[in-house]
C-alpha positions in Angstrom: -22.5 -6.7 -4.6 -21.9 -5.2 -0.9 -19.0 -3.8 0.4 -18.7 -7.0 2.9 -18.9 -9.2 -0.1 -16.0 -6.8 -1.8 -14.0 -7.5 1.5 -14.4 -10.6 1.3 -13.2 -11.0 -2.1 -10.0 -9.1 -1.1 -9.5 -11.5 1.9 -9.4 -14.7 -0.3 -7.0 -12.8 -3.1 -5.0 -11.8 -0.2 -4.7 -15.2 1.6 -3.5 -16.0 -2.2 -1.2 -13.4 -2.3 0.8 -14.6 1.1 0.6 -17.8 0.2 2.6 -17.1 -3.5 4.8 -14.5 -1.4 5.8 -16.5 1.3 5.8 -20.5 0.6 8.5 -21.4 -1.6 7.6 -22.9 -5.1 4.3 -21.1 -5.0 3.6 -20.3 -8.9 4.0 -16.2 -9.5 0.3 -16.3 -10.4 -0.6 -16.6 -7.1 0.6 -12.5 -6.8 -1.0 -11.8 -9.6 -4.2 -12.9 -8.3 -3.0 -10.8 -5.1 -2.9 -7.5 -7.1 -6.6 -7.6 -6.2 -6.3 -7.6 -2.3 -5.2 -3.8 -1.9 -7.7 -2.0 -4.0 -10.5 -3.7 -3.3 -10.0 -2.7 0.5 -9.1 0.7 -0.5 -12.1 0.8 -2.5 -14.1 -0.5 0.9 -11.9 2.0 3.1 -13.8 4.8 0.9 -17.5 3.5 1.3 -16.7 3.5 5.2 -15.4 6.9 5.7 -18.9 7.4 4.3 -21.0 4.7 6.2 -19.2 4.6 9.7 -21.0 5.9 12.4 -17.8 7.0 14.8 -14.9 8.4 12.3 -12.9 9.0 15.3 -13.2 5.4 16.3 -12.6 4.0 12.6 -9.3 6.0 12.7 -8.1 5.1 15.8 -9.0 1.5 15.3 -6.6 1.5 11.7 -4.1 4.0 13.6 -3.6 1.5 16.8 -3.3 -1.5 14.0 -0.5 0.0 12.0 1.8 0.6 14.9 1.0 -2.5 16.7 1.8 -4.5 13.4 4.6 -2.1 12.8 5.9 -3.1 16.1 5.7 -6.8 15.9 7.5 -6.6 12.7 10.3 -4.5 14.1 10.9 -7.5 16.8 10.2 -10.4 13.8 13.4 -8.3 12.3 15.2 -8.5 15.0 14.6 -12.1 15.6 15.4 -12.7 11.7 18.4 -10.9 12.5 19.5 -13.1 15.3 18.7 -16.3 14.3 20.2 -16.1 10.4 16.8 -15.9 8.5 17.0 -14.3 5.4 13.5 -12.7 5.4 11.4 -11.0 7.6 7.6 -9.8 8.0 7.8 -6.3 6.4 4.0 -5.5 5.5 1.4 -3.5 7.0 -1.3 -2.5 4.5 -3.1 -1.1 8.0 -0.5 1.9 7.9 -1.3 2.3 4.1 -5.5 2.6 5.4 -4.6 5.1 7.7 -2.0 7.2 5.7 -4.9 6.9 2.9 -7.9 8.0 4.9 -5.9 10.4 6.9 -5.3 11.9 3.5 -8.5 12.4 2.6 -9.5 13.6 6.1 -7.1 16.8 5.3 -8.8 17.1 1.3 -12.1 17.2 2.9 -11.0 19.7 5.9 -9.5 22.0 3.4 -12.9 21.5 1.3 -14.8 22.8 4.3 -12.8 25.6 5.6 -11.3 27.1 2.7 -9.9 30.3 4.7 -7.5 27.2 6.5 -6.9 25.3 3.2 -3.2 26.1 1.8 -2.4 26.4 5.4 -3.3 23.2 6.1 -2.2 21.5 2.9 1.3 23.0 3.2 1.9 21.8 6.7 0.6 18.7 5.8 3.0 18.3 2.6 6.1 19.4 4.5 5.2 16.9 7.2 5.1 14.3 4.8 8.0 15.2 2.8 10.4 15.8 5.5 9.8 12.4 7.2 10.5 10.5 3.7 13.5 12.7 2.8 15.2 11.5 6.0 13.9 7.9 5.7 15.6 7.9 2.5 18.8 9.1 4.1 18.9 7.3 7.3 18.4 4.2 5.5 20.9 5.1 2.5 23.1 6.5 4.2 23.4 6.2 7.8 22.0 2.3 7.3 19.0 2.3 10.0 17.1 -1.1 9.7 14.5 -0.9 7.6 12.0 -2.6 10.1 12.8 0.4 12.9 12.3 2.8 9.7 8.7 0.9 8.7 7.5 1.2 12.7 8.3 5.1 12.7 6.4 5.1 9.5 3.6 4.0 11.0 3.8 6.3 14.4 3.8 9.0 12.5 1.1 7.8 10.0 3.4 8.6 6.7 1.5 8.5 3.2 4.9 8.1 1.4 7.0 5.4 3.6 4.0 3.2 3.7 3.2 0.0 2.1 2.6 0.9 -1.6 3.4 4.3 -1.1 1.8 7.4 -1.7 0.3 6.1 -5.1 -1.8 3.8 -3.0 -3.2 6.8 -0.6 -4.0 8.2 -3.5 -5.6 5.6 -5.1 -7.7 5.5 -2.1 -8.7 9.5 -2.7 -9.7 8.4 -6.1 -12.0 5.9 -4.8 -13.5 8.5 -2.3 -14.3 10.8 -5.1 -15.6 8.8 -7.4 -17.3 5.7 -6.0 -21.1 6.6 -6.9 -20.0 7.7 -10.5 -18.5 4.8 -12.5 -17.2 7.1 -15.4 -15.3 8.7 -13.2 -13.9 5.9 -11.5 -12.8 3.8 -14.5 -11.4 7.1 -15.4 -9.3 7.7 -12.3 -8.3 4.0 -11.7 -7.9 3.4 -15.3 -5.4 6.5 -14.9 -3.1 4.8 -11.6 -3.2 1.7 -13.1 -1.6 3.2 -16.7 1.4 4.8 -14.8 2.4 1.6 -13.2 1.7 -0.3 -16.2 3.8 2.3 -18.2 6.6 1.8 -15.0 6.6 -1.5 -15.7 7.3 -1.8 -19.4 8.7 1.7 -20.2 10.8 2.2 -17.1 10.6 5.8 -17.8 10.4 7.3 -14.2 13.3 4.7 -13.4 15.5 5.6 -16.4 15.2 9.2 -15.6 16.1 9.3 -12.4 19.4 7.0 -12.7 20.3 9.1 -15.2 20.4 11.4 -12.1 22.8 9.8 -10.8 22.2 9.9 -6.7 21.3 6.7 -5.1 19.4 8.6 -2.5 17.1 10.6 -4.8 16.3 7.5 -6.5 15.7 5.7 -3.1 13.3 8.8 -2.0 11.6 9.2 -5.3 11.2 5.1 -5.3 9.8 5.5 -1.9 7.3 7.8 -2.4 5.6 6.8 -4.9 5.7 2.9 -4.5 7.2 2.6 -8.1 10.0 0.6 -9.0 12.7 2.4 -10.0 16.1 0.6 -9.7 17.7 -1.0 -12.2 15.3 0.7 -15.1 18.4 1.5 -17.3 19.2 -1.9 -17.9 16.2 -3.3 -18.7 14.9 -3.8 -22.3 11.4 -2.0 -22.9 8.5 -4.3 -22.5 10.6 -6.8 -20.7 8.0 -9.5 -20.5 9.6 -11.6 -18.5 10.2 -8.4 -16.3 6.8 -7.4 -16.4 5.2 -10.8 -15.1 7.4 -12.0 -13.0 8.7 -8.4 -10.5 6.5 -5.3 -11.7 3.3 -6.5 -12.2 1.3 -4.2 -9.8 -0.1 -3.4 -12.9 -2.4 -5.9 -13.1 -4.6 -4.6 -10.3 -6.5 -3.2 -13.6 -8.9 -6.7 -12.9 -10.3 -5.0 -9.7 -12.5 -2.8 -11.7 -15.4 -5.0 -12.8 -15.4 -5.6 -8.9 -16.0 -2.1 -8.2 -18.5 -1.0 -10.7 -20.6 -4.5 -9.6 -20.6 -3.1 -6.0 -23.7 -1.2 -5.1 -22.2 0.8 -1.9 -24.5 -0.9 0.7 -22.5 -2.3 4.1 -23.6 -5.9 4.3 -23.5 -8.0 7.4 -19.9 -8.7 8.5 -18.2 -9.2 11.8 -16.4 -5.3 12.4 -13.3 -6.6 13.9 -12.8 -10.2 12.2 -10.8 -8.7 9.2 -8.8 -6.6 11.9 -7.8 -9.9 13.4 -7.6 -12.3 10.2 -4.8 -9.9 8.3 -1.9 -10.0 10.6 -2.7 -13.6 11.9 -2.8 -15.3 8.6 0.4 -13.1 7.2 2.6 -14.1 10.3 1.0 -17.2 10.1 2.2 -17.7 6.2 5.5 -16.1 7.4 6.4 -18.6 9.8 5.4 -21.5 7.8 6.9 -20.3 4.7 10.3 -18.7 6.0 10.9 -20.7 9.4 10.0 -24.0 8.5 9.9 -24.9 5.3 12.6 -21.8 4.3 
């Protein structure tokens, strides 16, 4: 199987997804399906750091994406807002590509010039860390909208406020790293997908930190790492109902057969058609869903 193939697999489960996210009465196994859609494009993302041609064009093209979608979201929000909707467009899985190769842009910079490493890795963490310790406030605390705090997000190309989080941008450096040895990628994915899997029915991450007691910790630690957290206290351990029907990220475990059937090789595809198809067919569903038949 190609990487085009692969994408293309994502695509359908992603037109799924929006379809079970957004149009009401949609059976939840619609979303399960979607669970698919992210890491199979990570999974791509990582084969075309490898196979593209112009780096600096790749990132600029993701880079340019995020903050336009990031934008058109911020005014969707706004319109919400205005006209009484209850929901507006908050995704932007383009923000979560960039953060995710952007990350693995500084792990191999640091790999090749290992007198810069450490400096490099440290400016980069405190970057990151800053700019989701004061999303979590200003949107705890000082109430910004969410939609202006997503936009920002994407300007200044965060690996923790994105979509998913910074367990997704990870998930991406796993693929990087591993995607010509399958060991090591059941492994490493097998790994991600326990901890959310252990989120979901354990709650421990959750439980400890509202045990903490401070809503913005648990906002910032929920933020940056793209695991639900609230509410972990009350729930019962392996909450089935729980478990299929609000954390069931879990279940991206049925990418992998996907992944070890792909052989690495580009395939013919059309460069900018998935570019194009993501944001149309999510405002698309939006509108229809949400707007008229909300």
């Amino acid at each position: 199987m190609s990487v085009t193939m692969l994408k293309r697999v994502a695509l359908a489960a992603m037109t799924i997804n929006y379809i079970g996210a957004f149009i009401p009465g949609a059976p939840v196994w619609f979303q399960w399906i979607g669970r698919l859609a992210a890491p199979l494009f990570f999974y791509a993302m990582a084969w075309s750091l490898d196979k593209t041609s112009d780096k600096k064009l790749y990132f600029r093209r993701l880079y340019i994406c995020s903050v336009a979608m990031g934008f058109v979201n911020l005014i969707l929000s706004i319109v919400a807002q205005k006209t009484g909707l209850m929901t507006a467009v908050t995704n932007n899985i383009f923000a979560t590509l960039f953060a995710g190769a952007f990350f693995i842009e500084i792990l191999e910079y640091g790999r090749k010039h290992p007198k810069r490493r450490w400096r490099m890795w440290l400016s980069y963490g405190f970057w990151q860390i800053a700019f989701a310790g004061l999303w979590a406030v200003l949107y705890e605390l000082v109430e910004v909208p969410y939609a202006l705090l997503n936009f920002l997000s994407a300007v200044f190309g965060n690996a923790f406020t994105c979509e998913g989080a910074f367990m997704f941008v990870l998930m991406g450096a796993v693929f990087y790293y591993t995607k010509e040895d399958n060991r090591k990628l059941s492994i490493g994915y097998g790994i991600l997908c326990l901890i959310f899997f252990a989120n979901s029915a354990l709650g421990i991450w959750g439980r400890f930190f509202n045990l903490v007691g401070s809503d913005v910790l648990v906002a910032l630690m929920e933020i940056m790492t793209g695991l639900m957290l609230w509410g972990a206290s009350f729930r019962p351990i392996f909450d089935l109902s729980h478990m299929l029907n609000n954390d069931f990220q879990w279940m991206m475990i049925l990418a992998l057969p996907f992944f070890l059937a792909c052989n690495g090789e580009r395939g013919q595809c059309k460069k900018y058609f998935y570019y194009i198809f993501y944001p149309a067919h999510v405002y698309l569903l939006w509108f229809l869903g949400v707007v008229i038949l909300g």
